[in-house]
C-alpha positions in Angstrom: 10.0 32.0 13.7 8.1 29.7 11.1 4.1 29.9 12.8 1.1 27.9 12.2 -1.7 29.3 10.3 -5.2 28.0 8.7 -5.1 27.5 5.2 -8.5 28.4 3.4 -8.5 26.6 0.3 -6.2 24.5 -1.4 -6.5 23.7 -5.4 -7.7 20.2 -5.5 -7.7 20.0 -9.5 -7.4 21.0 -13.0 -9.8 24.4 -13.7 -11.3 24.6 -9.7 -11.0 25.0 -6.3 -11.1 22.3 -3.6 -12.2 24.6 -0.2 -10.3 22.7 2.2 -10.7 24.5 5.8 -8.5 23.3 8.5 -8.8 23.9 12.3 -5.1 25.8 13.0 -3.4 26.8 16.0 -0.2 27.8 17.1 1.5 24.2 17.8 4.1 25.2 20.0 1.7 27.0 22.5 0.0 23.8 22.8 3.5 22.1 23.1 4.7 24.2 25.9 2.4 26.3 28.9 2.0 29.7 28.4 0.5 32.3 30.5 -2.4 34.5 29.2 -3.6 34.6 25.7 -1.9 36.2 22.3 -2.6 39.9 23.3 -1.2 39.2 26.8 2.1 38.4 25.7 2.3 41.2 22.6 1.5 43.4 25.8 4.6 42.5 27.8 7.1 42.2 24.6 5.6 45.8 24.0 6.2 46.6 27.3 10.0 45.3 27.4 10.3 47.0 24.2 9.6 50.5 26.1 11.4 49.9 28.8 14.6 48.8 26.9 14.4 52.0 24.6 13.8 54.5 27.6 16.8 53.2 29.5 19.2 53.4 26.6 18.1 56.6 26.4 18.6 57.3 29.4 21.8 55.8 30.3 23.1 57.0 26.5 25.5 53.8 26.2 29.6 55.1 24.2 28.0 58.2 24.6 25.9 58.4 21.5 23.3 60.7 21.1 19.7 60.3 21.7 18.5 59.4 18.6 21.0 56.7 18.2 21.1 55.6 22.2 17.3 55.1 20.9 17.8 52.7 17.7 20.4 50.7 20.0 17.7 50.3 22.2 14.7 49.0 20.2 17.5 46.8 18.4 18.4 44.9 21.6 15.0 44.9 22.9 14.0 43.4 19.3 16.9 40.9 19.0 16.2 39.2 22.8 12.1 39.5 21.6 13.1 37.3 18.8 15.9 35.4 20.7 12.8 34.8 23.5 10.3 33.2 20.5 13.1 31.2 19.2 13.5 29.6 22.5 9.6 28.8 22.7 10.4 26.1 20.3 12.9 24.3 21.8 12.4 21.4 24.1 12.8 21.0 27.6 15.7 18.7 27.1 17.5 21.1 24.6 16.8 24.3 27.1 18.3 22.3 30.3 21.6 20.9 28.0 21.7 24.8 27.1 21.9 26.5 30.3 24.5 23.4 31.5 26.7 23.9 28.3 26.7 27.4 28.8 27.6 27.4 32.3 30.3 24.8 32.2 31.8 27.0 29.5 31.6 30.3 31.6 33.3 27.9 34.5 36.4 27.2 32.4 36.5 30.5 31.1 36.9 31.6 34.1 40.0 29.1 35.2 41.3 30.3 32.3 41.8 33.9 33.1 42.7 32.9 36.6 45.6 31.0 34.8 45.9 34.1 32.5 46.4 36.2 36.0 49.8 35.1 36.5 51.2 35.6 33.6 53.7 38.9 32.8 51.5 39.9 29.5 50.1 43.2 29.2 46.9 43.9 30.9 44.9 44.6 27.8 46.0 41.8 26.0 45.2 39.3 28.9 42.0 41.3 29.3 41.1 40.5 26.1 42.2 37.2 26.2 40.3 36.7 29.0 36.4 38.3 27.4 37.6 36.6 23.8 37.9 33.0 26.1 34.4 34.0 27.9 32.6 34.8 24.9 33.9 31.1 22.7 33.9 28.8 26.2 30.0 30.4 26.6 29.0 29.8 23.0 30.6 26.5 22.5 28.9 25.4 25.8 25.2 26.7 24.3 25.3 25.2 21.1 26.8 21.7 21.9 24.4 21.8 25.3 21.8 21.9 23.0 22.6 19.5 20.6 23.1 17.0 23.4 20.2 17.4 25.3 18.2 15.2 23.7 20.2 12.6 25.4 19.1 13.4 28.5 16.9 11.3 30.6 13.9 13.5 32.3 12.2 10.4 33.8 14.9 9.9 36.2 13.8 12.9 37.3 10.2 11.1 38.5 6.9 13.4 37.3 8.2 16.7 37.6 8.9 17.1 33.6 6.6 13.9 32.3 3.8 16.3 31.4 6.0 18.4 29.1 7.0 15.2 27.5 3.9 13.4 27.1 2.4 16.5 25.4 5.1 16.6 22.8 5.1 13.4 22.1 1.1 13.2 21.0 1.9 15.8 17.7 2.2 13.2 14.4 3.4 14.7 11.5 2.0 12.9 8.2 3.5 12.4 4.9 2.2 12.7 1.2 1.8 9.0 0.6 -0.2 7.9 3.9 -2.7 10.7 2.9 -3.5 9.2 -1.1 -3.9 6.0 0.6 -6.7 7.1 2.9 -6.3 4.0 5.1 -5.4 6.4 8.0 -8.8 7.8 8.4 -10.4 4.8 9.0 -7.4 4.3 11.6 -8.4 7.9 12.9 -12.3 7.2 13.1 -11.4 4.0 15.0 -10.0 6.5 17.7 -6.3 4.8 17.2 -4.8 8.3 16.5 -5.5 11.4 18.7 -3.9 14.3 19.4 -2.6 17.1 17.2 -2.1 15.9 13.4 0.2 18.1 11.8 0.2 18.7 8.2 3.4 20.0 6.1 3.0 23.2 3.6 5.5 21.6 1.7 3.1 18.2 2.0 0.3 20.3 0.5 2.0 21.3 -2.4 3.4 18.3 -3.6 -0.2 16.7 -3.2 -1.5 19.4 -5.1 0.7 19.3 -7.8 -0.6 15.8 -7.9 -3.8 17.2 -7.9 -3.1 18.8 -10.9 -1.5 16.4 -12.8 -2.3 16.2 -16.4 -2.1 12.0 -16.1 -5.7 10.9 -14.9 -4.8 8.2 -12.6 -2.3 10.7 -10.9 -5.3 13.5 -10.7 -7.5 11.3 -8.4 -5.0 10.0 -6.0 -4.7 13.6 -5.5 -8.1 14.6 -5.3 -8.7 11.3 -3.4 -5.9 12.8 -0.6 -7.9 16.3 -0.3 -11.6 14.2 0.5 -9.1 12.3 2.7 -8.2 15.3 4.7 -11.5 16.9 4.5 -12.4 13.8 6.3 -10.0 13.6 9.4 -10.6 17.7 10.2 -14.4 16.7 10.5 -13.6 14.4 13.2 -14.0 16.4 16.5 -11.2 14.5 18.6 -8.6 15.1 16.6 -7.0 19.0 15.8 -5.6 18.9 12.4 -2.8 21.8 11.8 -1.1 23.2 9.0 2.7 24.2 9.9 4.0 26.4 7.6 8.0 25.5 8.5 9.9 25.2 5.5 13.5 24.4 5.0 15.0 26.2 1.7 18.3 24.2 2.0 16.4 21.2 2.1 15.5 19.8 -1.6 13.8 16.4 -0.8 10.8 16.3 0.6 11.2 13.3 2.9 14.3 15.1 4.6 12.2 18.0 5.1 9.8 15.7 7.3 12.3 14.4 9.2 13.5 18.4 10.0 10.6 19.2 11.1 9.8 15.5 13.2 12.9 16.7 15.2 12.0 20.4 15.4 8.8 19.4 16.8 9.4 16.3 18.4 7.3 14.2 16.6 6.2 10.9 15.1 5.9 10.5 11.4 3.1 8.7 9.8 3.7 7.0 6.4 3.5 3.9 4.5 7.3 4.5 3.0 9.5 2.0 3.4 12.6 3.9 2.4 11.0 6.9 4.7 10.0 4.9 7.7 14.2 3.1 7.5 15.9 7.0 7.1 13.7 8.2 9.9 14.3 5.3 12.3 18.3 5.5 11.9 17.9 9.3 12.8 16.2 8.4 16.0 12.5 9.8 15.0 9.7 7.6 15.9 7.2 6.6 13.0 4.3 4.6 13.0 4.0 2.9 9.6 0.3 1.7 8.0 1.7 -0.8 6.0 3.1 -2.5 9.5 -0.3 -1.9 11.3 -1.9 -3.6 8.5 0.2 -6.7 8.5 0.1 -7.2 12.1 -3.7 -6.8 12.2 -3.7 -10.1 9.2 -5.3 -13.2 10.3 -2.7 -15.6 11.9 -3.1 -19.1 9.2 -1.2 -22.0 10.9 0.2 -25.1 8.4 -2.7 -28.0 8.4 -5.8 -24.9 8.2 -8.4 -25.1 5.9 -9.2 -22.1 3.3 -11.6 -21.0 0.9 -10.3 -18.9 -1.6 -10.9 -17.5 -5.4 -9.0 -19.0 -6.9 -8.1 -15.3 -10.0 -5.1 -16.5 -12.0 -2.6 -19.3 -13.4 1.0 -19.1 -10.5 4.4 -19.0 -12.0 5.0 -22.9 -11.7 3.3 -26.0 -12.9 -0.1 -26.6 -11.8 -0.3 -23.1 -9.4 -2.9 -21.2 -8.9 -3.1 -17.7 -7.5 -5.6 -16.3 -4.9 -5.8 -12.9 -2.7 -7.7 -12.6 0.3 -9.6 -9.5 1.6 -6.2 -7.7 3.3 -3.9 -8.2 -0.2 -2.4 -11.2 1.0 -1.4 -13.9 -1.6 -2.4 -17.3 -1.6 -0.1 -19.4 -4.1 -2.2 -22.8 -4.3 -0.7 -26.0 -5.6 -2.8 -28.5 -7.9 -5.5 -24.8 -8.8 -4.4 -24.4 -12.4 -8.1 -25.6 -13.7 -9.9 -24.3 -10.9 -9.3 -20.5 -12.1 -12.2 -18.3 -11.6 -14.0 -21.2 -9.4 -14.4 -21.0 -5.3 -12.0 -23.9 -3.6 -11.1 -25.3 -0.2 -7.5 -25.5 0.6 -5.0 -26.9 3.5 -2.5 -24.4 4.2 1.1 -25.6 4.1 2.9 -22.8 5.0 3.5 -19.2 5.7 6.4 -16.8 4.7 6.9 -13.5 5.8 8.6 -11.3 3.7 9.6 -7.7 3.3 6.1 -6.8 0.7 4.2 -8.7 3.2 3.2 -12.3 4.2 2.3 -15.0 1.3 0.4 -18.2 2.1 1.0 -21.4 0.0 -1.7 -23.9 0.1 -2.6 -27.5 -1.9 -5.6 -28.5 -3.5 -7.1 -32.0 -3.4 -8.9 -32.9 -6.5 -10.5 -35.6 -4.5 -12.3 -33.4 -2.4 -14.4 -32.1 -4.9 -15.6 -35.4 -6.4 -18.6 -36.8 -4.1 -18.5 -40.2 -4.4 -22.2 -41.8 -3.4 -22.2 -43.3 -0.1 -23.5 -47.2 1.4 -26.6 -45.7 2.4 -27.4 -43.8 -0.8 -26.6 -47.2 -2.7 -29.4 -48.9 -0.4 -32.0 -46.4 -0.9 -31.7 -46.5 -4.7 -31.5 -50.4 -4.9 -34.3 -50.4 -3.0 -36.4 -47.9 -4.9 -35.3 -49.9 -8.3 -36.8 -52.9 -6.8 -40.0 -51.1 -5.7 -40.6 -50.1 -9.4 -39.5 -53.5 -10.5 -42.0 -55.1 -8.4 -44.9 -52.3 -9.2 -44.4 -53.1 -13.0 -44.2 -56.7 -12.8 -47.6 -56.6 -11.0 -49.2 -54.1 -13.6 -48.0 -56.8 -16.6 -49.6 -60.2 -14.3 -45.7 -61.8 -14.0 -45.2 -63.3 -10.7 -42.4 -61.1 -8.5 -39.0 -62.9 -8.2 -38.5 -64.2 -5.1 -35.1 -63.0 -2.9 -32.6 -65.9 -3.1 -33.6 -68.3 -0.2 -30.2 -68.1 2.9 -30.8 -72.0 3.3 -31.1 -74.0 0.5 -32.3 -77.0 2.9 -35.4 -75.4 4.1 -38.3 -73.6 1.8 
């Protein structure tokens, strides 16, 4: 059985050591009750151990000697030890399709040799017929019991197994990419993810062979994912893990996170997009940044006004080319001379597509010429005719009079 240790250190670049301590614990302890702690349990496998090996002794199974009756024992004892830790890891759901497999198998085993019962063959043969039909009928019924199980639907059952269920389902399992793009520890220090984050051996690695890239730029996305981690363990109400479950058979790393999302039963956290689609059709649940980031975006309605920068000339005539805060694009009509100047917009649409949402937008000239007002016209007629009069009392010329309304009257 793959376990769950710390890991001390991990190389975080070229030449030196990134210490990078993790709190660890044995994940499937937490997944499942136990009784007791570690040494309790090592007491009673030591204990059946004992017990198994003193009875074959013993009892002296085919009538072997001591020595061997002894080595059969510790061997059995050994194999259901190992047999009993394997189990730990395996769900509820997978346990009860199991033990139903397994008995429905031993039931039509057992028709079978009532069928075999009638027959005229030999009684060895049809006794052996009858174990060899025990043995498959059992083992066919385990192993496809346990693959199906995970269709099985506990909450029918009410509360009696929603505990084992809800406690599974809080492990997250996160991938290379989310951890370079550090956006999920500000989702983790916003108290949006809790729980038990587990963390890949196989993750490590690859980001510390990015870590140690000879290309620059590739050097401090990995560094930049080790500060991100050393961030998210210093947060006390989250427990970050390290599992050390590989899967030699297993080349790509991706597929390797989706093993281990199913042998755990957990959710995997990425901004993929080919990950998050793969993952999905094999059933796992993932929760994706990328989508938690585009449904947190401002709704913008058609007829809105916007101020945007506007940064560079669009692909068509006259376009311009804005970003807001969150990435989004802003493709404004009528911006090509307004590049590296603060506009307002009207929003004319929005389109959602598969990179994200882009917001086109038109830009009125007209708005940004001020043309003077009624009331600034009066005030600077008036102060013309101010200085007009002023001057032509200074020089001893009589003020022109204002045109008289009614030329009958003076």
């Amino acid at each position: 059985m793959a376990r769950i240790h710390p890991r001390p250190s991990i190389p975080g670049g070229i030449g030196r050591t990134e210490h990078v301590s993790f709190k660890s614990a044995d994940l499937s302890r937490q997944s499942e009750p136990t009784f007791g702690n570690w040494a309790d349990v090592l007491s009673v496998r030591f204990a059946f151990l004992a017990v198994c090996v003193a009875a074959s002794i013993y009892f002296r199974p085919f009538s072997l000697s001591r020595e061997m009756s002894a080595i059969v024992g510790f061997l059995f004892s050994l194999a259901v030890v190992l047999f009993e830790i394997r189990l730990r890891r395996a769900s509820l759901k997978r346990l009860l399709g199991a033990a139903t497999g397994s008995i429905l198998g031993i039931l039509g085993a057992y028709l079978m040799s009532l069928v075999l019962a009638q027959t005229s063959m030999h009684e060895d043969t049809r006794s052996f017929l009858s174990l060899a039909i025990l043995l498959v009928m059992a083992y066919v019924g385990l192993v496809v019991g346990a693959n199906k199980g995970d269709m099985l639907n506990l909450q029918a059952l009410g509360g009696l197994f929603g505990a084992e269920r809800s406690s599974r389902r809080q492990v997250k399992v996160f991938d290379t990419s989310v951890i370079i793009d550090g956006r999920v520890a500000d989702i983790c220090e916003a108290h949006f993810l809790d729980g038990s984050l587990l963390i890949p051996q196989f993750v490590l690695r690859e980001l510390q062979l990015v870590a140690d890239s000879a290309d620059a730029l590739k050097r401090q996305r990995g560094r930049r994912g080790l500060e991100v981690l050393q961030r998210i363990q210093k947060m006390s109400h989250l427990q970050v893990e390290i599992a050390e479950d590989d899967f030699p058979s297993v080349h790509d790393v991706d597929m390797k996170l989706i093993e281990l999302a199913k042998r755990y039963d957990a959710k995997i956290i990425t901004n993929d997009f080919n990950l998050n689609k793969v993952a999905t059709l094999q059933g796992i649940d993932v929760l994706n940044v990328n989508q938690l980031a585009n449904a947190l975006k401002p709704v913008v309605l058609p007829g809105e006004a916007m101020r945007v920068f506007i940064l560079r000339e669009g692909k068509e005539y006259n376009q311009g080319v804005a970003y807001l805060d969150d990435g989004t694009m802003v493709v404004v009509d009528g911006a090509r001379r307004m590049i590296n100047k603060t506009i307002d917009i009207t929003v004319t649409s929005v389109h959602q597509t598969t990179a994200g949402k882009m917001i086109f937008g038109r830009f009125d000239e007209r708005s940004e010429q001020h043309p003077r007002s009624a009331p600034s016209l009066a005030a600077e007629g008036n102060a013309a005719r101010q200085t007009g009069t002023a001057e032509g009392q200074s020089s001893g010329e009589r003020p022109l009079r204002p045109p008289n309304p009614d030329p009958y009257r003076e």
